[in-house]
C-alpha positions as CSV (number, residue, x, y, z in Angstrom):
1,X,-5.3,-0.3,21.7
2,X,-8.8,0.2,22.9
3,X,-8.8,-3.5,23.6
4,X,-5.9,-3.7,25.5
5,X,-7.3,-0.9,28.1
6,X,-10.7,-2.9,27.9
7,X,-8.5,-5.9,29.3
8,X,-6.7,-3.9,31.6
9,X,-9.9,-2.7,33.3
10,X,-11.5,-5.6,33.4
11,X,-8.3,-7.2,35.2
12,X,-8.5,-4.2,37.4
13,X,-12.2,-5.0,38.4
14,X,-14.6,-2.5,38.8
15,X,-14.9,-1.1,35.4
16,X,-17.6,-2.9,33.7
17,X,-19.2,-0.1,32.6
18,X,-16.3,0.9,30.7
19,X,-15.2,-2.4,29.4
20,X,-18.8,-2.7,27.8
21,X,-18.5,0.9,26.2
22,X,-15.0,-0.3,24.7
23,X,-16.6,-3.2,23.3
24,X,-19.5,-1.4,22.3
25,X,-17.5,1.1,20.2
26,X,-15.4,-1.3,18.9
27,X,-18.5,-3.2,17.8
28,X,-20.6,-0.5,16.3
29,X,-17.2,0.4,14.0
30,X,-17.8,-2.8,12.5
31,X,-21.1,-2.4,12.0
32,X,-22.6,-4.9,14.6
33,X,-24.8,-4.1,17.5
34,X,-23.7,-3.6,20.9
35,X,-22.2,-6.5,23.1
36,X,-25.2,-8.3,24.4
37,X,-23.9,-10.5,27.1
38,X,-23.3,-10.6,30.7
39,X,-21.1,-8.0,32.4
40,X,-19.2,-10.8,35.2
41,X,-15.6,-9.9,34.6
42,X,-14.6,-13.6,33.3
43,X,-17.2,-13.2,31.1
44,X,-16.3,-9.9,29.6
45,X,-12.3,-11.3,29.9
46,X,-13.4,-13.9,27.3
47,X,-15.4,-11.6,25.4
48,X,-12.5,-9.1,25.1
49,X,-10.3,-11.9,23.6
50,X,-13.1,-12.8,21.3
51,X,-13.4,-9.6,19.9
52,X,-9.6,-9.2,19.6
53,X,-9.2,-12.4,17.6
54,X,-12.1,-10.8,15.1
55,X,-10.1,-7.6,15.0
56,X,-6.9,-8.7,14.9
57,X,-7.5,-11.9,12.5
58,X,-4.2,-12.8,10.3
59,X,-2.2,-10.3,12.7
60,X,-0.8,-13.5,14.7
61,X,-1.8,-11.8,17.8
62,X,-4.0,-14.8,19.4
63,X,-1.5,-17.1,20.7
64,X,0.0,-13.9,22.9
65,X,-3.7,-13.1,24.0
66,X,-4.4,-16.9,25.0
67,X,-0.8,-17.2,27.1
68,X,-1.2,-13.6,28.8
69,X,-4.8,-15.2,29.9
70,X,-3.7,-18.4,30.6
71,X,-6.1,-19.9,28.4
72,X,-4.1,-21.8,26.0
73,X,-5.4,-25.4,26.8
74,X,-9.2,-24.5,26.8
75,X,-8.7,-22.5,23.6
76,X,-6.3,-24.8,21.8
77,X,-6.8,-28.1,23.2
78,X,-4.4,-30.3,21.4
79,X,-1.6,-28.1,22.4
80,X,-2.2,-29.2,25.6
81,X,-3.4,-32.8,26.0
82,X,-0.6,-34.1,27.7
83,X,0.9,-31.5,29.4
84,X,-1.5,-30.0,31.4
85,X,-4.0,-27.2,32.3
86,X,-2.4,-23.4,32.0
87,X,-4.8,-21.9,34.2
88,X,-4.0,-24.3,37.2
89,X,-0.5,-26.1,36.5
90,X,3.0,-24.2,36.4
91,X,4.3,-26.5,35.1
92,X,3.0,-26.7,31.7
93,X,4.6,-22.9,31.1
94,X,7.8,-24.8,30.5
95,X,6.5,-25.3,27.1
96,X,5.4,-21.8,26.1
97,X,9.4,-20.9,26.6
98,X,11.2,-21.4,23.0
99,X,14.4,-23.2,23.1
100,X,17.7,-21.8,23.4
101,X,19.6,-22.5,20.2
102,X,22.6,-24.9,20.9
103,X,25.2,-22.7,18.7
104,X,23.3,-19.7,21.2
105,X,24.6,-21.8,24.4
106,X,27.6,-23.0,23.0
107,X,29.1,-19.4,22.7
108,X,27.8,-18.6,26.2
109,X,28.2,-21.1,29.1
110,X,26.0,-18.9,31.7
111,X,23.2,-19.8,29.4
112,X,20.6,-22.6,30.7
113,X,18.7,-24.3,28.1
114,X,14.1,-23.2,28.1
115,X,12.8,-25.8,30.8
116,X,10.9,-28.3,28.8
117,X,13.3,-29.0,25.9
């Protein structure tokens, strides 16, 4: 949870101070030394995710993190290669959608299938 107010902050702008305690604490629990690095908010965004995918390992909680970010294709590049970058083009959020099962749509004619399937 402590991450997820560091991100919000650091969306927010203006809290660096903060952000870096969050990470600091979060940091020192683990047994490591404070975060080092440069307090520039797209710096500390990608720090924040960092951190979250150490603390969260195994918890399937990195794909979520990358497509709230829209940092999909420069953190899983072969997801991507065709289709486009997610921090620029639209368009390539048609793929993040999951499809709608046909038995799903069959039962409900309102329904319109994800847009890229």
């Amino acid at each position: 949870m402590l991450l997820l107010k560091a991100e919000a902050l650091n969306t927010i702008g203006g809290h660096s101070a903060e952000v870096v305690d969050i990470l600091n604490m979060t940091r020192n629990r683990a047994g490591l030394a404070d975060y080092p690095g440069a307090t520039d908010q797209a710096t500390l965004e990608d720090e924040i995710l960092d951190e979250r995918a150490r603390e969260l390992l195994a918890e399937n909680n990195r794909w979520w993190d990358l497509i709230r970010a829209h940092k999909v294709g420069a953190n899983v590049p072969r997801f991507l290669t065709e289709r486009g970058d997610d921090s620029t083009d639209e368009s390539v959020w048609d793929y993040y959608y999951w499809p709608v099962a046909e038995s799903v749509m069959l039962k409900n004619e309102k329904l319109l299938q994800s847009p890229g399937y």
